[in-house]
N, C-alpha and C positions, 0 to 999 in steps of 0.2 A: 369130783374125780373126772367128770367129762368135762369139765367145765378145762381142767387142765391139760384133757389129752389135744381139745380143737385148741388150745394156744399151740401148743408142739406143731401139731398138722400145720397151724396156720404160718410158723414161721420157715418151712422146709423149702416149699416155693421160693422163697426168697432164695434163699441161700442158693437152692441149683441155677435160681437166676443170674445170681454173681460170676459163677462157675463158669457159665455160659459165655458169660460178656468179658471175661478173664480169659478164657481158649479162644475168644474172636480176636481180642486184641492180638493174642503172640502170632496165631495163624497170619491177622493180617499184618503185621509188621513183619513176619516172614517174608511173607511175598512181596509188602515193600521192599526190602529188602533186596531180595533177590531181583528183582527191576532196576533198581538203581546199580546193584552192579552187574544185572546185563546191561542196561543203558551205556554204565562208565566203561565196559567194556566195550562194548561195539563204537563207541565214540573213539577210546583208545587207538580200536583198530583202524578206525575212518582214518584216524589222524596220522600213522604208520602210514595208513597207504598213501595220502598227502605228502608226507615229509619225504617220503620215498622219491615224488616227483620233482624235488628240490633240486638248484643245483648247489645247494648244501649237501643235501646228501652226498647228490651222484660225485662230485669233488672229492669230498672226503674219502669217497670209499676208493679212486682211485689213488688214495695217497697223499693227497693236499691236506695240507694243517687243515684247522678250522679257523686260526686267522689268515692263513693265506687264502683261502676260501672265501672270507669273508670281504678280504682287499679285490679278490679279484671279480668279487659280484657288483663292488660297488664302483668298479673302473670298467669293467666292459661292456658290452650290450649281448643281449642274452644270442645273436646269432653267431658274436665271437666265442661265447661259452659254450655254444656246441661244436664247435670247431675244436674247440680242448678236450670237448669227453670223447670226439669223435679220432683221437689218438690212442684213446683207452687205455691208459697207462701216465704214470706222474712223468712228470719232465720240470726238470730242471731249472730249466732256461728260464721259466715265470717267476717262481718266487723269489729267485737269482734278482730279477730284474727288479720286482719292486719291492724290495726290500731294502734297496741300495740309497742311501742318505739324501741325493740332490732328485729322487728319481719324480719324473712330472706327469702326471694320469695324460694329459695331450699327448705325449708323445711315446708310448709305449710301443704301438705299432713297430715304429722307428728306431727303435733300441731293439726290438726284437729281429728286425730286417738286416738290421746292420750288424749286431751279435752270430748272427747266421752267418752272416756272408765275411765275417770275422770273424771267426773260432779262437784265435789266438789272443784276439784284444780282452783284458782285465772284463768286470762288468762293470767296475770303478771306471772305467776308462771310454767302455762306450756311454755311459749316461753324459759323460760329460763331453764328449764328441759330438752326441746329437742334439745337445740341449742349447751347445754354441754353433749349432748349423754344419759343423765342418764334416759332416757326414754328406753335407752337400758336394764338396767341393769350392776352394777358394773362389771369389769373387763370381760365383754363380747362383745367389741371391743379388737383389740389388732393394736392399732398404734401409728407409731414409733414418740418420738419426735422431734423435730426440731429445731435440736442444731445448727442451724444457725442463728435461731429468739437471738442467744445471751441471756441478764441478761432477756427477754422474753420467754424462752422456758418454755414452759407448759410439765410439771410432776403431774398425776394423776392418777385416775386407770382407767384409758385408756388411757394414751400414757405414753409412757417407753422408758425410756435410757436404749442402750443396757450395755452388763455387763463388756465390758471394757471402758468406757464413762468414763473421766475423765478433768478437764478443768486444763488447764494450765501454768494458775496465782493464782493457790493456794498458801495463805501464811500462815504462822503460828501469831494467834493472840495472840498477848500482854498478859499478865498474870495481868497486871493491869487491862484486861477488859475480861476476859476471863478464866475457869478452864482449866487445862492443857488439852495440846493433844489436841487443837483446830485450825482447820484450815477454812479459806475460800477465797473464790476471794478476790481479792485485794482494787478491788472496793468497794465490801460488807463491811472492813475492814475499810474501809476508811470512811464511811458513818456515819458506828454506832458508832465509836470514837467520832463524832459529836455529835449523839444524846445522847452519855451516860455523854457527858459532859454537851451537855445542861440540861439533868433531874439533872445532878451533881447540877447546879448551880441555877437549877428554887425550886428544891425537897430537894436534899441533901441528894439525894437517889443512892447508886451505883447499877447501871445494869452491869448484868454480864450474858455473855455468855457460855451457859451451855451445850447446843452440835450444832454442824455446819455441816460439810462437811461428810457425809459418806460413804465409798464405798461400791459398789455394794456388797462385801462379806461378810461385817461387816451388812448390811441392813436385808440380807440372816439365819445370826444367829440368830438376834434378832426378826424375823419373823417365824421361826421354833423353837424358843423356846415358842412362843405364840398357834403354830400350832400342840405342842405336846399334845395341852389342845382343843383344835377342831379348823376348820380349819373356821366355823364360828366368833369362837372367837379372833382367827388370823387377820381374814379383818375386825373385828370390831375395834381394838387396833392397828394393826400398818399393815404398807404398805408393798406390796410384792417385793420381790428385782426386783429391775429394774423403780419400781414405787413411791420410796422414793423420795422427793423432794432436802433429804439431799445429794443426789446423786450429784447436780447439784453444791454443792459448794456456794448457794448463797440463803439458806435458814439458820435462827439460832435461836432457841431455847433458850429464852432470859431470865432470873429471875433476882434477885437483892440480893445483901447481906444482906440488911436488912430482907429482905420475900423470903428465899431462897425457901420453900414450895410455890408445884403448887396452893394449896389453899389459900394458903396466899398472894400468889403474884396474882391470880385472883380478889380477894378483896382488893389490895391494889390501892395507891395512883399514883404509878409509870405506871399501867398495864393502870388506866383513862389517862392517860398522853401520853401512847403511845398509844390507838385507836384514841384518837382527834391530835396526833402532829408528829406522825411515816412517816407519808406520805412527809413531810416536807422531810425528809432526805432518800426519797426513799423507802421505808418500808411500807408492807402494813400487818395488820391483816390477814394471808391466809385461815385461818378457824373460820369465825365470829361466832358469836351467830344466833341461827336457821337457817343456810345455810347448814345443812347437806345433803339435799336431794338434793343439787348441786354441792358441794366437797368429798359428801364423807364419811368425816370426822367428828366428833362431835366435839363443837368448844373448840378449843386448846390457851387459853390467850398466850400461851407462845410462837407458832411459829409464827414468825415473816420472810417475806419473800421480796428480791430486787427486783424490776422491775423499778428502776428510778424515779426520783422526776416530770418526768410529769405525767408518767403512773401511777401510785399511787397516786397523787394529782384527777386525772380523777377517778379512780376508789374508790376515797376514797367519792370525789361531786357526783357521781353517787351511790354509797352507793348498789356497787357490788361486784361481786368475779373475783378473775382472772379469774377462769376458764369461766365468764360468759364474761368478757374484750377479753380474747380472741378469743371465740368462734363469735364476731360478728367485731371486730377491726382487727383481726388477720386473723385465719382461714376462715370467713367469707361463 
């Protein structure tokens, strides 16, 4: 009987021992516990008071997306960013700006100065103004083209071939498709024999090329003959030598026998024919209708200008100017 009661005794120990080591564990994984989500809290908090210092935040809370937020952390430098919260209030004017299709993190500045001091201009209209310089004013850059960009070189009045610039595969074109004394690239030559046979066959209408290729000294006469009547008058009518496009040998001045007149052949059949189908054969319209406040130029039905059947096809679907094709494809 004793012998049974010390097994009892002997096993009870045990057991409260269990008991013991069963209440430590819950107690301490309590307070694990509760550590780790004081820790994940005061971390939370840390990181609150961090993300507060953002200028993700402070953007957002005045009103900026969180992608225009994010565009505009990655284009400007953080003393232009305080410049923006130091408005305190959203504006406009930014997300306007880059959000806008051709628009260039260089020149943001520039788009915004000039949108300012143009209230009225598009924002379509100013990216493309500053992006071809003419935010400058005409012929007050002066740099050189880049006659390595090839049937791409940009001639305008700001950028110039100089005065011995010549290329040299000039050919003399056909009198079947051309008035004498015409010369151009080979390639140019080759193109429009194409499209004047297609308008041949679609119109039954012959195009005929009426000036092409001209150098820098013949560009020079016919620019001081303009300049002997003001020099206003000058840059309104024709380009100054060096800034001739016919320089390059791969612009041409295009009419037809039937509508040999620039007025006629602006209202005719053949002129519709080649804004919708010129691109085809590498050709593109270089002085459209109302693009003057980006070429220049006031628009010219008859110059017609190479830069190749992709570049023309692009620039024809985008329903732009060279000068704006290169300013963001090119120059960039």
């Amino acid at each position: 009987m004793k012998r049974c009661e010390n097994m009892k005794s002997s096993k009870r120990p045990k057991y409260r021992l269990k008991s013991s080591v069963v209440r430590f564990l819950i107690y301490a994984l309590f307070f694990v516990s509760l550590t780790i989500y004081g820790y994940n809290g005061i971390t939370n908090a840390i990181k609150e008071i961090n993300y507060r210092d953002t200028y993700e935040y402070k953007l957002t809370s005045i009103g900026y997306s969180l992608e225009d937020t994010t565009k505009l952390i990655s284009i400007l430098k953080p003393e232009r960013l305080e410049e923006i919260l130091k408005e305190e209030k959203y504006n406009e004017l930014y997300p306007n700006i880059i959000n806008q299709k051709y628009f260039m993190a260089k020149n943001f500045e520039d788009y915004v100065t000039y949108k300012i001091s143009h209230a009225k201009t598009s924002y379509e209209d100013t990216i493309a103004i500053v992006n071809v310089h003419a935010d400058k004013g005409w012929y007050e850059l002066d740099l050189n083209s880049k006659t390595e960009d090839g049937y791409l070189v940009l001639v305008n009045k700001f950028h110039h071939l100089n005065k011995n610039y010549k290329r040299t595969d000039l050919e003399d074109i056909n009198l079947a498709y051309a008035y004498a004394d015409n010369k151009a690239a080979s390639i140019v030559i080759e193109n429009f024999e194409q499209m004047h046979d297609a308008v041949l066959n679609e119109l039954n209408i012959h195009l005929m090329v009426n000036s092409s290729y001209r150098p820098y000294e013949d560009q020079e006469l016919i620019y001081n003959d303009y300049k002997n009547v003001s020099l206003k008058y000058a840059d309104q009518y024709a380009a100054r030598p060096g800034y001739s496009e016919h320089q390059t040998g791969l612009s041409l001045d295009i009419t037809s026998l039937e509508h040999p007149g620039q007025k006629a052949f602006t209202e005719s059949a053949e002129y519709e024919w080649l804004k919708n189908n010129a691109h085809k054969y590498g050709f593109i319209l270089r002085y459209p209708e109302n693009k003057d406040y980006i070429t220049g130029y006031n628009t010219e039905s008859w110059h017609f200008r190479y830069v190749g059947k992709d570049v023309a096809t692009q620039i024809y679907n985008e329903k732009i100017t060279f000068d704006e094709y290169y300013a963001y494809y090119i120059e960039k």
